[in-house]
KELOZA-759808 format. One line per field, with one value per residue (C-alpha): residue number from 1; residue in three letters; x negated, y, z negated. Coordinates in steps of 0.1 Angstrom, whole numbers, plus 5000, padded with zeros to 4 digits. Layout:
KELOZA-759808
pos = (NUM; ...)
code = (ALA; ...)
east = (X; ...)
north = (Y; ...)
up = (Z; ...)
//
This chain:
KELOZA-759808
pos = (1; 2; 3; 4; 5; 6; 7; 8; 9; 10; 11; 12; 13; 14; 15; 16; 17; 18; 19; 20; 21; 22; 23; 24; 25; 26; 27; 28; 29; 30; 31; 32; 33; 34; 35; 36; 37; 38; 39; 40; 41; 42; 43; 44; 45; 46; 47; 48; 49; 50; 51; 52; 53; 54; 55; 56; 57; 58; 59; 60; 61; 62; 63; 64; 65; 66; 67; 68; 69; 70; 71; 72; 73; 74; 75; 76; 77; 78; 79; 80; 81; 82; 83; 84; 85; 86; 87; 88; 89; 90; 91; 92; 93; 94; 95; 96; 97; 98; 99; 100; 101; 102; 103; 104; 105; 106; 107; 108; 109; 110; 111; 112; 113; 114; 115; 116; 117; 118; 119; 120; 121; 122; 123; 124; 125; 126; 127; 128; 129; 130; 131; 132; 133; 134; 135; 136; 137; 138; 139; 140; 141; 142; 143; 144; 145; 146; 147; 148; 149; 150; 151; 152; 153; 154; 155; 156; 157; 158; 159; 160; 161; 162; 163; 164; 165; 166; 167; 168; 169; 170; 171; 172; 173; 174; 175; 176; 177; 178; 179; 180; 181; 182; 183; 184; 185; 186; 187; 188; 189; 190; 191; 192; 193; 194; 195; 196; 197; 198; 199; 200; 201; 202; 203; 204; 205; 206; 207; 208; 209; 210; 211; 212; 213; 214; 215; 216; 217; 218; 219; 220; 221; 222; 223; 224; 225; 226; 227; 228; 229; 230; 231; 232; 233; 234; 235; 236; 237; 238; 239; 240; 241; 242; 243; 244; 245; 246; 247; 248; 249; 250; 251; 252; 253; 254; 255; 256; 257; 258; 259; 260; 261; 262; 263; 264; 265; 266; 267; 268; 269; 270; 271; 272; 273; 274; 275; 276; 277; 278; 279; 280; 281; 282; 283; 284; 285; 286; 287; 288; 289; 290; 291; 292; 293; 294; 295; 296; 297; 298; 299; 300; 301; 302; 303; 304; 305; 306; 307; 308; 309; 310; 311; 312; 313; 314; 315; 316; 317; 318; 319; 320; 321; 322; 323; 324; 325; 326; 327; 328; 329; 330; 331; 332; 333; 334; 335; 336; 337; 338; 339; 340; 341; 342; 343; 344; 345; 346; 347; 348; 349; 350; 351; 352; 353; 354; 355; 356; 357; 358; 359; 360; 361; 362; 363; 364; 365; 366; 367; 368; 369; 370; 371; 372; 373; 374; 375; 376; 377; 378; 379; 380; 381; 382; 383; 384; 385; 386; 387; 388; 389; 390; 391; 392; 393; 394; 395; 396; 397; 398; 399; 400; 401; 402; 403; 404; 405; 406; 407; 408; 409; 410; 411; 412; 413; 414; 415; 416; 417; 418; 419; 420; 421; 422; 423; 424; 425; 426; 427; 428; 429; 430; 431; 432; 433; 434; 435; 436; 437; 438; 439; 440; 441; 442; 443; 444; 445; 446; 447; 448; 449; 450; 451; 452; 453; 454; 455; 456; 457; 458; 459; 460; 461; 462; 463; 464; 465; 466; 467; 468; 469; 470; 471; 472; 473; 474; 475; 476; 477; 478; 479; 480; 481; 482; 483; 484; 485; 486; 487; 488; 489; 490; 491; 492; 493; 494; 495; 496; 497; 498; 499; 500; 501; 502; 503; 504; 505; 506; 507; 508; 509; 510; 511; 512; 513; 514; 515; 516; 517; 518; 519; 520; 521; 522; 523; 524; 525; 526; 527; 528; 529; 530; 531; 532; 533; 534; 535; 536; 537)
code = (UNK; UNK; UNK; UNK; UNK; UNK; UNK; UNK; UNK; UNK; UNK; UNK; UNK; UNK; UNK; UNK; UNK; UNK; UNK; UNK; UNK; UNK; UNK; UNK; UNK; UNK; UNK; UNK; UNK; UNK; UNK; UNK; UNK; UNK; UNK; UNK; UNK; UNK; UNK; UNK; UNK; UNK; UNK; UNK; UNK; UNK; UNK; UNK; UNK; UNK; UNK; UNK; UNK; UNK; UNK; UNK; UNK; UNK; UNK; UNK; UNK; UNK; UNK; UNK; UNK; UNK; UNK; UNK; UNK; UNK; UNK; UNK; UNK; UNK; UNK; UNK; UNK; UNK; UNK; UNK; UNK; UNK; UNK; UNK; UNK; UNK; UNK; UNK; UNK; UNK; UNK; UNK; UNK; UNK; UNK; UNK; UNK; UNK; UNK; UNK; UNK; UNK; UNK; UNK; UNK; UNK; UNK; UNK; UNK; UNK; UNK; UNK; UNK; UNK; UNK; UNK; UNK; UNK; UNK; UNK; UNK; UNK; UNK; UNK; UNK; UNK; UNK; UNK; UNK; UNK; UNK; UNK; UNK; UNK; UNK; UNK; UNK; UNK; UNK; UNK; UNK; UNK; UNK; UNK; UNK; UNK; UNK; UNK; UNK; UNK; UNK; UNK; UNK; UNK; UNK; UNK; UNK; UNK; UNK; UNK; UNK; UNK; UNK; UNK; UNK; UNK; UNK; UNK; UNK; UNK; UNK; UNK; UNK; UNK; UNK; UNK; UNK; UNK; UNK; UNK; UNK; UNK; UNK; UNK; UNK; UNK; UNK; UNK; UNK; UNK; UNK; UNK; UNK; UNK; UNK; UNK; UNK; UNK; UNK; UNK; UNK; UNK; UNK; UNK; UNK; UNK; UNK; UNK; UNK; UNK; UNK; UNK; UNK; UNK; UNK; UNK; UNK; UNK; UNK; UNK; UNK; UNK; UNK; UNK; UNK; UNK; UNK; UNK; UNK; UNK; UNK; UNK; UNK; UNK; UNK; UNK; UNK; UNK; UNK; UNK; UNK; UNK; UNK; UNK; UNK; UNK; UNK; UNK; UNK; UNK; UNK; UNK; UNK; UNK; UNK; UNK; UNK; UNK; UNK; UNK; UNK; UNK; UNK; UNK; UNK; UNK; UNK; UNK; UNK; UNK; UNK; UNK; UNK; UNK; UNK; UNK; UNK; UNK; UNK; UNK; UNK; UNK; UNK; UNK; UNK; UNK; UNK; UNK; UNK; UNK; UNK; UNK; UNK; UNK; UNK; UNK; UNK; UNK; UNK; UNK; UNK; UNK; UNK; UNK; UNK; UNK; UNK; UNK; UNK; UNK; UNK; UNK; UNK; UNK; UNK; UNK; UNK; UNK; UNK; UNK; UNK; UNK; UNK; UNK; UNK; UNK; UNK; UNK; UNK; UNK; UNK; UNK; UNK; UNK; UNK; UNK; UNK; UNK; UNK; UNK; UNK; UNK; UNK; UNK; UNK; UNK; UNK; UNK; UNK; UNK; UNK; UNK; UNK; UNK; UNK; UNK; UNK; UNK; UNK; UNK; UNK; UNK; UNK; UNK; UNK; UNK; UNK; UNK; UNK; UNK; UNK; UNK; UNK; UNK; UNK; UNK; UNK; UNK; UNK; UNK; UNK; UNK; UNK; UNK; UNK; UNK; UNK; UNK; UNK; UNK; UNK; UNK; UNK; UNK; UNK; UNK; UNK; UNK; UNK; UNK; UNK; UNK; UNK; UNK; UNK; UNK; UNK; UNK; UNK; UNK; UNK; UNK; UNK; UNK; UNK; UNK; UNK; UNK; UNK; UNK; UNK; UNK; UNK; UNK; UNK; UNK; UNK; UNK; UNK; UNK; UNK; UNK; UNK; UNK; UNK; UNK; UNK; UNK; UNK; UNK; UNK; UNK; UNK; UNK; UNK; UNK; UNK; UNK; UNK; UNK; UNK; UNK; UNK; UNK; UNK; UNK; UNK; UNK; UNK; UNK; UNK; UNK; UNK; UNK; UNK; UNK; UNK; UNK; UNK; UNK; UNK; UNK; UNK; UNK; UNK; UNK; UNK; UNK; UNK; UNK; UNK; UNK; UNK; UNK; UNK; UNK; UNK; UNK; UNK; UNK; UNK; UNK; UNK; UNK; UNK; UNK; UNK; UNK; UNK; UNK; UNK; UNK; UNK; UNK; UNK; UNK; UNK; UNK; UNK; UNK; UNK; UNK; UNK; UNK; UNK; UNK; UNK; UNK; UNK; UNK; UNK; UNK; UNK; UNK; UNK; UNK; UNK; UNK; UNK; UNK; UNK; UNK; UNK; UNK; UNK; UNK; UNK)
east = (4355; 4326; 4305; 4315; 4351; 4348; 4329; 4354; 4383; 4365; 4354; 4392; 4405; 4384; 4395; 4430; 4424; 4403; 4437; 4464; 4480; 4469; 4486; 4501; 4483; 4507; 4510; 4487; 4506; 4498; 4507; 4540; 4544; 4535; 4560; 4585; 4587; 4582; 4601; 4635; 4634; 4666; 4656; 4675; 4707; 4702; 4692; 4730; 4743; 4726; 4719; 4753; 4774; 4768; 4742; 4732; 4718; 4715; 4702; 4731; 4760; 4786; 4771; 4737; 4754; 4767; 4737; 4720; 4748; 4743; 4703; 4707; 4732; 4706; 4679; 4701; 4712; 4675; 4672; 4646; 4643; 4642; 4665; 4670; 4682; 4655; 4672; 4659; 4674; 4680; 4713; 4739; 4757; 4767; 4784; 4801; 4818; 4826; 4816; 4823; 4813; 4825; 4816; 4849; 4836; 4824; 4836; 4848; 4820; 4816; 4785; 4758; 4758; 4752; 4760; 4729; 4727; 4735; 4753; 4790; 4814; 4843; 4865; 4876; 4888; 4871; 4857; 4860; 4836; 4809; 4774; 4751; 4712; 4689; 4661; 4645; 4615; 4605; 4622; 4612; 4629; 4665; 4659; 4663; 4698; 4716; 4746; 4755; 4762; 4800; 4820; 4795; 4781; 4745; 4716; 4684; 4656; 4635; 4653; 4615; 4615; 4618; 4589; 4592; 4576; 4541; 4531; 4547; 4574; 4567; 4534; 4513; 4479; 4449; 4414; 4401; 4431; 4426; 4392; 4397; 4413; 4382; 4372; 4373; 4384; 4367; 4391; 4395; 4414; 4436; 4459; 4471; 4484; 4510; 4527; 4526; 4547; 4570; 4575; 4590; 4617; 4631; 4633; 4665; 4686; 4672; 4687; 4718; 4728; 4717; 4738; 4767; 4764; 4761; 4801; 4781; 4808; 4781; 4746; 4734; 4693; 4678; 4668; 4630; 4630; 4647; 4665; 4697; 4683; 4694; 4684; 4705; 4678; 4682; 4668; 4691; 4702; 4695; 4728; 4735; 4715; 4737; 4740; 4780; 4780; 4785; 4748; 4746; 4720; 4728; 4703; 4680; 4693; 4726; 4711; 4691; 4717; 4736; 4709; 4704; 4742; 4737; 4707; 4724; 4759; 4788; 4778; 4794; 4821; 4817; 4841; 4826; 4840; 4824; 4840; 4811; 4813; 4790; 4794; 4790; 4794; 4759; 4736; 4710; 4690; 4675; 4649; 4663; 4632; 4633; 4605; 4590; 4575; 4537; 4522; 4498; 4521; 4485; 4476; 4497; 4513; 4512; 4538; 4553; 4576; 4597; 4616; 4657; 4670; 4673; 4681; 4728; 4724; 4716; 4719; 4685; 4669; 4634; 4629; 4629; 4652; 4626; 4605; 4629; 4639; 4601; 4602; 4633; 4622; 4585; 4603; 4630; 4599; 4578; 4610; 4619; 4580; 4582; 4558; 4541; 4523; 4495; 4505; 4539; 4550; 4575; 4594; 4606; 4631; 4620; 4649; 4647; 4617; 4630; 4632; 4600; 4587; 4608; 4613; 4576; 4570; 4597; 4578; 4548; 4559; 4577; 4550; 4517; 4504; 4513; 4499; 4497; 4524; 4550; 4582; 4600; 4618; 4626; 4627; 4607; 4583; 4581; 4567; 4542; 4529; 4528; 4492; 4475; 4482; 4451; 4442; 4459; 4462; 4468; 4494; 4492; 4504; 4482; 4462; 4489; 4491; 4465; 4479; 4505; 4515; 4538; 4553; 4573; 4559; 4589; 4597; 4563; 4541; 4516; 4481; 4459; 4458; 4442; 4418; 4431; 4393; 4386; 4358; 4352; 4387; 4378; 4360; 4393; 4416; 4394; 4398; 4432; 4443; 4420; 4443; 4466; 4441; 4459; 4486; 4469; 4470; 4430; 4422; 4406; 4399; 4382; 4406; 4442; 4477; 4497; 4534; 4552; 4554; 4515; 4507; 4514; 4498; 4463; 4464; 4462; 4435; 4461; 4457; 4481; 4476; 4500; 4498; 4484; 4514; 4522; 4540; 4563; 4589; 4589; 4575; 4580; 4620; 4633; 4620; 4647; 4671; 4707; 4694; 4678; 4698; 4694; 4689; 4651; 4641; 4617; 4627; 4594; 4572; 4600; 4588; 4553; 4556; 4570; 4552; 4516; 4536; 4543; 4506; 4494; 4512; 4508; 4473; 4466; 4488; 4463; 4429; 4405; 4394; 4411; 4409; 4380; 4393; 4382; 4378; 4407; 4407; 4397; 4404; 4383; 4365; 4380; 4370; 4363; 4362; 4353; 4388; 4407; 4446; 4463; 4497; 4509; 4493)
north = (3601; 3576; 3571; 3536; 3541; 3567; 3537; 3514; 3535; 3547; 3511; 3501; 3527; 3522; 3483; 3496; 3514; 3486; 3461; 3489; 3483; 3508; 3538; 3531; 3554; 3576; 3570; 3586; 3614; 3596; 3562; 3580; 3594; 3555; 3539; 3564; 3568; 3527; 3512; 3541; 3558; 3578; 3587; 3564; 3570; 3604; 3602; 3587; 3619; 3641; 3621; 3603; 3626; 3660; 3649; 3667; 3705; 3728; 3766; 3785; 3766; 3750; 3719; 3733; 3760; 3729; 3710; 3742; 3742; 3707; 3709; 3740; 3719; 3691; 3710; 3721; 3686; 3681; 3708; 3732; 3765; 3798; 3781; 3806; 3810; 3836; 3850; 3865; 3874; 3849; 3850; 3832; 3800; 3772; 3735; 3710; 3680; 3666; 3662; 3641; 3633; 3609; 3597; 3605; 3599; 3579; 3555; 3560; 3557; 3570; 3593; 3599; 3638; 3660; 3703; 3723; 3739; 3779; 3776; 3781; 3748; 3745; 3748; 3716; 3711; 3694; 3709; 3688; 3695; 3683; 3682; 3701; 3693; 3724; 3720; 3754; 3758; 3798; 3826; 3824; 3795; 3812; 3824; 3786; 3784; 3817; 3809; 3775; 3769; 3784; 3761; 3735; 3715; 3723; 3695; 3717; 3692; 3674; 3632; 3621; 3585; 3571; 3558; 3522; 3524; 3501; 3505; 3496; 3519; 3510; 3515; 3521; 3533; 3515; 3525; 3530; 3558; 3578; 3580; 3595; 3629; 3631; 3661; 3694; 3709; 3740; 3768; 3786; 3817; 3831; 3862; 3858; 3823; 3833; 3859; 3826; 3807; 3833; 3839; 3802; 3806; 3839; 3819; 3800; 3834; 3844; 3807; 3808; 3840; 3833; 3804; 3824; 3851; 3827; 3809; 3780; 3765; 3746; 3733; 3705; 3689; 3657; 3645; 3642; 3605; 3576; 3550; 3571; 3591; 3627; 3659; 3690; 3716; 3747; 3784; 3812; 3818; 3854; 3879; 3893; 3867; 3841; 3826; 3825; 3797; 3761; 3734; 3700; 3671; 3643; 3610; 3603; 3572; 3586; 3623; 3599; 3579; 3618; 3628; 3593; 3597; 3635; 3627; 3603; 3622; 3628; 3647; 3630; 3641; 3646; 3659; 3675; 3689; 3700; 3719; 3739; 3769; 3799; 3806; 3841; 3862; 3855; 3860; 3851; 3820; 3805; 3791; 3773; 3771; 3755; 3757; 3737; 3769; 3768; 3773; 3802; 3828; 3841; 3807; 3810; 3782; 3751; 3745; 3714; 3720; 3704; 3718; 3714; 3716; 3694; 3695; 3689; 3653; 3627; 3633; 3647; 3620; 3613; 3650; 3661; 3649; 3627; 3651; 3674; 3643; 3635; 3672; 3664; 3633; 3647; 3673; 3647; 3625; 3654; 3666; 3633; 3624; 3657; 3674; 3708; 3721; 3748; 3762; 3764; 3742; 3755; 3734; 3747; 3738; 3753; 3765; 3775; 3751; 3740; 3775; 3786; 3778; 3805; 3804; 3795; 3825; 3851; 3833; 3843; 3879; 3883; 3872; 3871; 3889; 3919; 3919; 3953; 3956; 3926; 3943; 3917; 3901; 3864; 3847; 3822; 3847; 3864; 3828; 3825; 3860; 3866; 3848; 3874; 3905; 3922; 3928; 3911; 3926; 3906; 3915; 3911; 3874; 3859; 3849; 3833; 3807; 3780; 3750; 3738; 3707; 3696; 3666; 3668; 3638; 3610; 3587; 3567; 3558; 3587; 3576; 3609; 3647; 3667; 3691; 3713; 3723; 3735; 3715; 3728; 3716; 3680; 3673; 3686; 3669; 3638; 3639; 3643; 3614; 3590; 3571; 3564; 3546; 3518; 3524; 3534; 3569; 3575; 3591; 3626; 3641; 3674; 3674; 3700; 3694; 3715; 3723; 3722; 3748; 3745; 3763; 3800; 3796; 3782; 3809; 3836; 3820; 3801; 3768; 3752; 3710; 3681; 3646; 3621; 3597; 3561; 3574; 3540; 3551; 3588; 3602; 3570; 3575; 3596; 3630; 3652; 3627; 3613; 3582; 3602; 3583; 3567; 3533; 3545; 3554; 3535; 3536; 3515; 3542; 3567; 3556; 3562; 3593; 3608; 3595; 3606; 3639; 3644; 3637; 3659; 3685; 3678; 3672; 3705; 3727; 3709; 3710; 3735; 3738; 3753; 3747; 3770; 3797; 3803; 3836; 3860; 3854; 3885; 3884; 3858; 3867; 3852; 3818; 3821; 3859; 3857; 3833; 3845; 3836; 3829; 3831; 3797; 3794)
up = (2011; 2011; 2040; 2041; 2042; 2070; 2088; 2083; 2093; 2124; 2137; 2127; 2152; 2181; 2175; 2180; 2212; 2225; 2216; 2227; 2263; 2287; 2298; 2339; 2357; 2381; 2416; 2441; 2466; 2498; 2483; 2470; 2506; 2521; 2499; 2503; 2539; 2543; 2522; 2520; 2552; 2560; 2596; 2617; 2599; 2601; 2638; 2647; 2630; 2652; 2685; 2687; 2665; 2679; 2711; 2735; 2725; 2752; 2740; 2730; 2741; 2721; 2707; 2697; 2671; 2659; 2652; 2641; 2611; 2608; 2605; 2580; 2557; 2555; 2546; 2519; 2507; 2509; 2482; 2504; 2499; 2521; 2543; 2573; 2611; 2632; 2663; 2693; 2721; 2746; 2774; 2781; 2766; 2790; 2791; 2814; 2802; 2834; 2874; 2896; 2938; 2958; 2997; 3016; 3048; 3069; 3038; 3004; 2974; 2944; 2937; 2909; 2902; 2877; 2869; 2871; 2839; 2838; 2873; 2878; 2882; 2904; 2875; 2875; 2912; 2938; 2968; 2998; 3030; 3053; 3041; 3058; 3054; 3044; 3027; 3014; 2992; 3001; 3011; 3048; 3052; 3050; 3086; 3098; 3091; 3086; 3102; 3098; 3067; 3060; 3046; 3036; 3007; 3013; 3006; 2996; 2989; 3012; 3013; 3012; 3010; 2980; 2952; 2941; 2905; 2905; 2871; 2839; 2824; 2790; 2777; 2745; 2740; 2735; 2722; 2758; 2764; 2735; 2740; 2772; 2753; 2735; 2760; 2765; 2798; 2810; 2807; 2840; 2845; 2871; 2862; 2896; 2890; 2869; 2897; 2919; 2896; 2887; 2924; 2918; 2890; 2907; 2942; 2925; 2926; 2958; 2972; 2955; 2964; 3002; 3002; 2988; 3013; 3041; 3032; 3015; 2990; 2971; 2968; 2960; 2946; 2948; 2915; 2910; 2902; 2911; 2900; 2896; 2868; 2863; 2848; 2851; 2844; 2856; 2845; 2854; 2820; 2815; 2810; 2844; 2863; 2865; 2899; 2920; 2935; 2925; 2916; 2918; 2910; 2929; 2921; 2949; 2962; 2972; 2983; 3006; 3019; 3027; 3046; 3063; 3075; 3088; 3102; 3127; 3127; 3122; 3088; 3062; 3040; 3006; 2975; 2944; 2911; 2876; 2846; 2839; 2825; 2810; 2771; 2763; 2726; 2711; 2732; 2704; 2699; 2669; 2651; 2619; 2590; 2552; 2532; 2499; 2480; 2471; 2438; 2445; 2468; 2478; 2493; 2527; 2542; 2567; 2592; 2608; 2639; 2667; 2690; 2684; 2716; 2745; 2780; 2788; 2798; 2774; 2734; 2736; 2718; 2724; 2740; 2713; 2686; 2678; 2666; 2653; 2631; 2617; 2608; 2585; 2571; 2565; 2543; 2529; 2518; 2501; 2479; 2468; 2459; 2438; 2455; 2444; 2471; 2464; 2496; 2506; 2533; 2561; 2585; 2619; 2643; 2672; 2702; 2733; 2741; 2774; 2787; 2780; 2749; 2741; 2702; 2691; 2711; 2693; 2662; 2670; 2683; 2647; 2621; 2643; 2670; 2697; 2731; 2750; 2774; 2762; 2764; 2746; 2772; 2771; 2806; 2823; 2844; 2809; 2797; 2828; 2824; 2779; 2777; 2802; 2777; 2765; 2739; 2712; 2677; 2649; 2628; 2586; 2586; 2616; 2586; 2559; 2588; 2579; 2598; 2619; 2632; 2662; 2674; 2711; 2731; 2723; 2692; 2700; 2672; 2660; 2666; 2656; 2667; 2694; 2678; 2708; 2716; 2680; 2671; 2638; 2627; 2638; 2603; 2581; 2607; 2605; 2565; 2559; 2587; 2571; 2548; 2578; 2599; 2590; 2602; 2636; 2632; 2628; 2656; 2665; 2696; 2709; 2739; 2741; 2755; 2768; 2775; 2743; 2710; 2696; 2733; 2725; 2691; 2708; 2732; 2705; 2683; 2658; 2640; 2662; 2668; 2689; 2674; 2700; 2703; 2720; 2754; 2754; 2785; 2777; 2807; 2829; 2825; 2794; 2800; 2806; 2817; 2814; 2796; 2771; 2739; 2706; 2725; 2731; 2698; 2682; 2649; 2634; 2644; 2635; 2603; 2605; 2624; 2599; 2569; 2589; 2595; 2559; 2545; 2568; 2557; 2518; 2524; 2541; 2516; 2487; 2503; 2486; 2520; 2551; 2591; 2605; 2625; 2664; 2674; 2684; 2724; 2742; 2781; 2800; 2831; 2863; 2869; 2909; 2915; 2950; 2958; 2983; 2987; 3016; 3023; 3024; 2984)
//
């Protein structure tokens, strides 16, 4: 062909892509994950299946094996994959459905009570008697009143005097707060600390069964706020622990006004009746995990996590079905963007929080670490005494872990992550929450929490990180209470929880780079070695 045809028909083709439409370019992840969780969000219609359908999720009774088949038949519908329940042994099942307590004397008026979770009800029928004030923090203070207390309703707490609130209940964060988490506490350690609060849980057997064998015919708590808010918790659900006689929470104002009235005599008369009951036959809890499936199997994985159950009053909604929920919708929002994940991504829903952080731990015993001397056991001193085991070997998948992600601090709007003292991770961290600054979820501080399932990972050197979140009324008057519904949930930063929860995670399973790793803990040396403890510590 001539020279000047190949000319022509060259310049004639670069005309024709110069005049042809160009191709769309596709859709960025995180503006994929933006849009998706935005603009189609399927949390709060999932949230009124779990929170006002099946409610309230107590470990191992009745209506947490329900919610545990609901959560695994959603992450099926949801298309995830490796879709498992992990046991470990845990103790006993227990539920109430109803209480009551009424004032009989000096006048009639109905009370505000509550069952103590994992202690025996009165099987439905009311027991009627004079209330005798006792309170009992300590062993030594049975001595006081051994004798007088047969065939009484027994007040244990101190009345106090009541605590008329003098800040705002609702609250969100503002630049000045955050920056307050932006540092580190010195660690101290005390291995003697965790026999003290041990000595605690076990002191609830040791009173019930001194008010049994003193003819007691119930006890009953003050709650530990006002404003006729309940709770319920109780920890004396280990198999063959189980206290024999019947607990109470009765709200504060009308505890008061019972103690008021025996102050000043006669003692009042009061009836009480519950339907609690224990739930035995598994004895197991679980752990429910899904999983999107990386690319590269060699890659390991990142890991997003709430915990699933919830203390018996309430539905469990903010503490921590809010969480558990942004863990869902994260996932639902990475499947339906298509997502392929170098690393796979694994989403956990944790049990057994309330007891102990008791199902992050069985995690962590399974896949992670041994410590010298655990024996296994699951238990409340067990949770006070598992972080001073030395030394702590790793075991072949403490590695394959290369983030994780937890959210257990209400339905409030995310606005960044604690870097939990790791300040090398603060960089990566930084990097993948910068395209939600806008959304007010920029921040990163050096600073840690504590007291939820990212804990027990910290303490053995682990990736483990808890969002920074708006505290709205969560600690103020949700926490562990009977008003602990849907009602609460913010559903607008539902939104965004779970769209920052789900870029996170995508962003970390992508990155070339992973979180640098602190070193495997080793036993500290005792804070203040020349502290002595008194007695009355």
């Amino acid at each position: 062909m001539h020279r000047k045809h190949i000319f022509a028909l060259a310049g004639a083709a670069l005309l024709a892509v110069a005049t042809a439409p160009a191709m769309a370019a596709e859709p960025d992840d995180i503006a994929r994950i933006i849009d998706e969780g935005l603009n189609h969000s399927q949390v709060q219609t999932t949230a009124a299946e779990l929170l006002d359908g099946i409610g309230a999720r107590l470990t191992n009774s009745p209506n947490m094996r329900k919610a545990e088949e609901w959560a695994i038949q959603e992450f099926r519908d949801l298309g995830l994959s490796n879709i498992r329940r992990e046991g470990f042994e845990f103790g006993r099942g227990w539920e109430s459905t109803y209480s009551y307590a009424n004032l009989v004397a000096p006048r009639p008026l109905q009370l505000t009570v509550a069952p103590i979770a994992w202690m025996p009800g009165t099987n439905g029928q009311p027991i009627e008697a004079e209330v005798f004030v006792a309170p009992m923090s300590k062993k030594e203070h049975f001595d006081a009143y051994r004798g007088k207390l047969s065939g009484k309703i027994v007040l244990v707490s101190t009345p106090g005097t009541g605590d008329e609130p003098t800040r705002p209940a609702f609250t969100r964060l503002d630049s000045a707060d955050i920056a307050k988490r932006d540092e580190i506490a010195l660690p101290i350690y005390d291995p003697e600390a965790a026999d003290r609060r041990s000595d605690r849980v076990e002191f609830a057997l040791e009173q019930a069964a001194f008010l049994k064998s003193e003819g007691a015919l119930a006890m009953v708590k003050m709650s530990y706020r006002d404003g006729k808010l309940l709770h319920g918790s109780g920890y004396t659900f280990q198999d063959g622990k189980s206290p024999e006689i019947p607990g109470f929470e009765m709200a504060a104002e009308d505890y008061r006004r019972l103690a008021r009235l025996a102050k000043t005599g006669p003692a009042p008369v009061i009836s009480l009746a519950s339907d609690a009951r224990f739930v035995d036959g598994d004895t197991k809890a679980y752990n429910i995990i899904a999983e999107i499936p990386g690319t590269d199997p060699k890659a390991g994985y990142v890991m997003a996590g709430a915990h699933f159950d919830s203390w018996a009053l309430g539905d469990g909604a903010v503490d921590n079905g809010a969480g558990s929920l942004a863990v869902m919708e994260a996932a639902r929002i990475l499947k339906t963007i298509g997502a392929k994940p170098k690393r796979t991504i694994r989403f956990v829903l944790w049990a057994a929080e309330e007891q102990g952080l008791l199902g992050s731990l069985a995690y962590i015993r399974q896949h992670m670490v041994e410590r010298q001397g655990d024996d296994g056991s699951t238990s409340m001193e067990n949770y006070y005494k598992w972080a001073d085991l030395w030394p702590i070997e790793p075991k072949p998948g403490y590695y394959d872990l290369k983030a994780y992600f937890n959210m257990d601090n209400g339905s409030g709007k995310l606005r960044g992550i604690h870097a939990e003292g790791n300040v090398g991770a603060e960089k990566l961290l930084r990097k993948w929450l910068s395209p939600f600054a806008g959304l007010g979820a920029g921040s990163v501080v050096s600073g840690n929490t504590g007291g939820t399932d990212h804990v027990f990972m910290q303490q053995v050197g682990l990736p483990g990180f808890q969002f920074i979140q708006d505290p709205l009324d969560y600690s103020a008057r949700l926490h562990h209470t009977n008003i602990d519904t849907m009602d609460h949930v913010r559903f607008d930063d539902m939104r965004q929880a779970s769209v920052v929860m789900a870029g996170m995670l995508l962003q970390s399973a992508n990155d070339s780079e992973t979180l640098p790793r602190e070193p495997l803990p080793k036993q500290p040396s005792v804070t203040e070695p020349f502290k002595y403890e008194y007695p009355e510590d």
